[in-house]
Each structure stands twice: as structure tokens, then as C-alpha cells.
N, C-alpha and C positions, 0 to 999 in steps of 0.2 A: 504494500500500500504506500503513495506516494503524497505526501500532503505539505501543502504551500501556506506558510507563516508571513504576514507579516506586523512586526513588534518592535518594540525598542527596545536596548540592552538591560533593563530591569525585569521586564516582560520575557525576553528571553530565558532568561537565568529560573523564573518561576517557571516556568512552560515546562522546562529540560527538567528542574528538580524533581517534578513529578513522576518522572519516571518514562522512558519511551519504546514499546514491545521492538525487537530485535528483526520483525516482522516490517515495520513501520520505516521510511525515509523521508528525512523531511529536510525543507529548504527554508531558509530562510530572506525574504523577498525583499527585493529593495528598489525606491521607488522609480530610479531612472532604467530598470531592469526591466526587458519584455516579462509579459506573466505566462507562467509554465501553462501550456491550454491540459497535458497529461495528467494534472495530480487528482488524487479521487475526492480532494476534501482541500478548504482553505478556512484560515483562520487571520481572521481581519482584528488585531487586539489595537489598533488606531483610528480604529473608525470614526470614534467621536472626536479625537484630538486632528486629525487628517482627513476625515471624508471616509466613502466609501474606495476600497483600494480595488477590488474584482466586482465591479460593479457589468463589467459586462458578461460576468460567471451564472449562468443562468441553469446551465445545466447538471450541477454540482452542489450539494451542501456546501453554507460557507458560515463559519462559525463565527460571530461576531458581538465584541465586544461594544454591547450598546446596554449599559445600564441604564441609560435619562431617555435614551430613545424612543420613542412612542408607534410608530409602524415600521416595519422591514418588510422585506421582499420574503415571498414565499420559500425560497430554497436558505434564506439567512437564521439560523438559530440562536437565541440571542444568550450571552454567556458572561461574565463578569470577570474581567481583568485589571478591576482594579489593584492598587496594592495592595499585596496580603492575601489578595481572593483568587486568583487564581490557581496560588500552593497547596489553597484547600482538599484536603483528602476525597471531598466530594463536588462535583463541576453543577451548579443548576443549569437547566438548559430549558430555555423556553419552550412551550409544550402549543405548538399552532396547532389550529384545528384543520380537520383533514387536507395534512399537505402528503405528500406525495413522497418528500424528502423524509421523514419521519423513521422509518426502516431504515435507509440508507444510513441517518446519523446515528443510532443507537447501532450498527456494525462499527461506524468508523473509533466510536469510544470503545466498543468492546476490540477490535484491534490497535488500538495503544494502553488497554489494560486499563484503563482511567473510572473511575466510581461517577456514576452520575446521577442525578435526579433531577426527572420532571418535575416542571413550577410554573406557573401561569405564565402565559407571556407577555408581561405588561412591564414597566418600568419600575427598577429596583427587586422584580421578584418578591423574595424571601432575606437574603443574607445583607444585601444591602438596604432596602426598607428598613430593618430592625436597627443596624447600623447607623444611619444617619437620623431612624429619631429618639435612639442613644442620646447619640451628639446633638441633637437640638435640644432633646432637655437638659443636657449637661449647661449649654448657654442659656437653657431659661434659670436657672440653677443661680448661674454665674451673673448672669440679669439681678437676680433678686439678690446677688450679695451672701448667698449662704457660705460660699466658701471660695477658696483659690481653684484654679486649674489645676493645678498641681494637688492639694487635695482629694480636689473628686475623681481625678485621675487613680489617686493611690486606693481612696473607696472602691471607687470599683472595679480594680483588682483584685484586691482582698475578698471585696464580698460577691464577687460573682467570679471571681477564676477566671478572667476575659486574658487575655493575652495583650493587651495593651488600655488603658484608659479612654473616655471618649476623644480628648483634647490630642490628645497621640492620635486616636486614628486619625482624626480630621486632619493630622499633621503630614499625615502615611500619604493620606486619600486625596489630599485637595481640598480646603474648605469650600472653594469653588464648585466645586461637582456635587459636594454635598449642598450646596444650596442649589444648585438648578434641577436638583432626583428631588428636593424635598419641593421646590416651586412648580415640577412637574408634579407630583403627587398630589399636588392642594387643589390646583383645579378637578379634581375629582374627591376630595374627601377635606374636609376643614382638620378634619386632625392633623396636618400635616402643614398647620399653621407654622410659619418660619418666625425662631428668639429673637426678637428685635436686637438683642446684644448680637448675636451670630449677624445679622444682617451691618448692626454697624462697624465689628471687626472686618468688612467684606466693604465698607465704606458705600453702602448701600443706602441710597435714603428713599 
């Protein structure tokens, strides 16, 4: 199986960590490079920062890193490569309603050995939803004066065993991205009102 990446050297690094079947070949795509038309499978992890990169792949699942994104193309799977999320032991992968591509992508994860689970296909899924409204109630938090960053940071690793604090992810992730998955999510649900403090660290008015 032959499958076309393209990533930046962070992305890379997490991609590879996970582990890649002996079965599997893969390239690493770059953007003044013609795109391989051969590979069985592409993974677009700059999509939101660059555009779409195989947007004339129509014949092919192409896995693509659209967390904030709101529709994709029928053959695009949408996956999170954020930082931190892609090294996850388990991959979500957006779950479209009868596509065609669906078989095809559930082989290409079972030939590079990869854990995956189905999850709505909608912006932020599961891993990142929960994530960024972490992080915005850590800035309602930090709004109302309860405590330092640094505090609630060390709270809540202690009391939830998270692997980093909310003010560290946003730091991982982008606080940018986190405000436009959470100003993408508000138009459909008020809970997902954005902390005036997180807005005006982002010098948002």
C-alpha cells in the first residue's frame, strides 16, 4: 500500500511515532512536487493552515486534517492533527453518511495497524470539542480571578490525570484555533459561548 502525506516537521514526527505496518510506503509530499496520481490513500494534515493540497484526488480517500472545518468532499475523512492528537493511540475519523469511500478507509487504517474510531462528522468531533471547552472554562476561571494559569494548570493535572493543563494545551494547540473550533461551534449551540478573557488575550474585541 502506497500512501501520500503531506505535513510539516512536527506532524511528521507524530505520524511516524505511531507506528507504520512494514506493508505500508509512504511519501512525504511537498508543495512544488507533482502529486503521486499511484498512492491508495492521502493525508492532507495542512489543510486548514495551506488549503486543500489533493484537491483534484477525487478518486481516493484523503484523510484530512480539518478540525474547524465545517463540509469536505465526499472521499475526505476528517481527522485531527492537531498537536498532541495525532500521537493518540486512537485516530477519530469522521463517520459520512453513505459514502462510498467508507470500506476503502477503514482497510487503509487497518493496513498501517492504526486504532481508530468512528465520530460524527462535524467540527471538533469528540477529543477536541472536550478540549477547547476545557480551555475556555479555564479563561472563564481566569476571567473571574479564581486563580493563576499556572494554578489551574497544576489543578488539573493533579485532579484529572490530563497530561498537560488547559493553558499548556492552548499553548500546544494554538489559542487561535481554539477560538475559531469554539466560534465555529457557537453558531450551532450557545454553550460554546467564547471567555471574554480568552477573547481578549487573542486581542479580540
Amino acid at each position: 500500500m502506497f500512501i501520500v502525506i503531506k505535513a510539516d516537521d512536527r506532524q511528521k514526527t507524530e505520524f511516524l511515532s505511531k507506528g507504520v505496518s512494514e506493508n505500508v510506503r509512504i511519501s512525504f509530499y511537498a508543495k512544488e512536487e507533482p502529486i503521486p496520481a499511484d498512492a491508495d490513500a492521502y493525508f492532507d494534515l495542512l489543510f486548514e493552515e495551506e488549503g486543500p493540497a489533493f484537491a483534484n484526488i477525487s478518486s481516493k480517500p484523503i484523510f484530512v486534517n480539518a478540525v474547524i472545518t465545517e463540509d469536505l468532499p465526499a472521499n475526505c475523512f476528517r481527522i485531527n492533527a492537531w498537536t498532541g492528537f495525532l500521537q493518540r493511540e486512537i485516530t477519530e475519523l469522521g463517520r459520512k453518511r453513505d459514502s462510498s469511500f467508507t470500506a476503502i478507509a477503514e482497510n487503509i487504517f487497518h493496513e498501517l495497524q492504526w486504532k481508530y474510531q468512528w465520530v460524527p462528522d462535524t467540527p471538533g468531533m469528540i477529543a477536541a470539542r472536550v478540549i477547547a471547552m476545557i480551555i475556555n472554562e479555564a479563561y472563564f476561571g481566569l476571567g473571574d480571578e479564581i486563580s493563576t494559569k499556572a494554578e489551574i494548570d497544576i489543578a488539573m493535572k493533579l485532579g484529572t490525570n490530563y497530561p498537560y493543563g488547559p493553558f499548556e494545551w492552548s499553548e500546544k494547540i494554538g489559542l487561535a484555533k481554539i477560538y475559531a473550533l469554539l466560534k465555529q461551534l457557537l453558531v450551532h449551540d450557545s454553550r460554546y459561548a467564547i471567555a471574554p478573557a480568552l477573547e481578549k488575550e487573542l486581542n479580540i474585541k
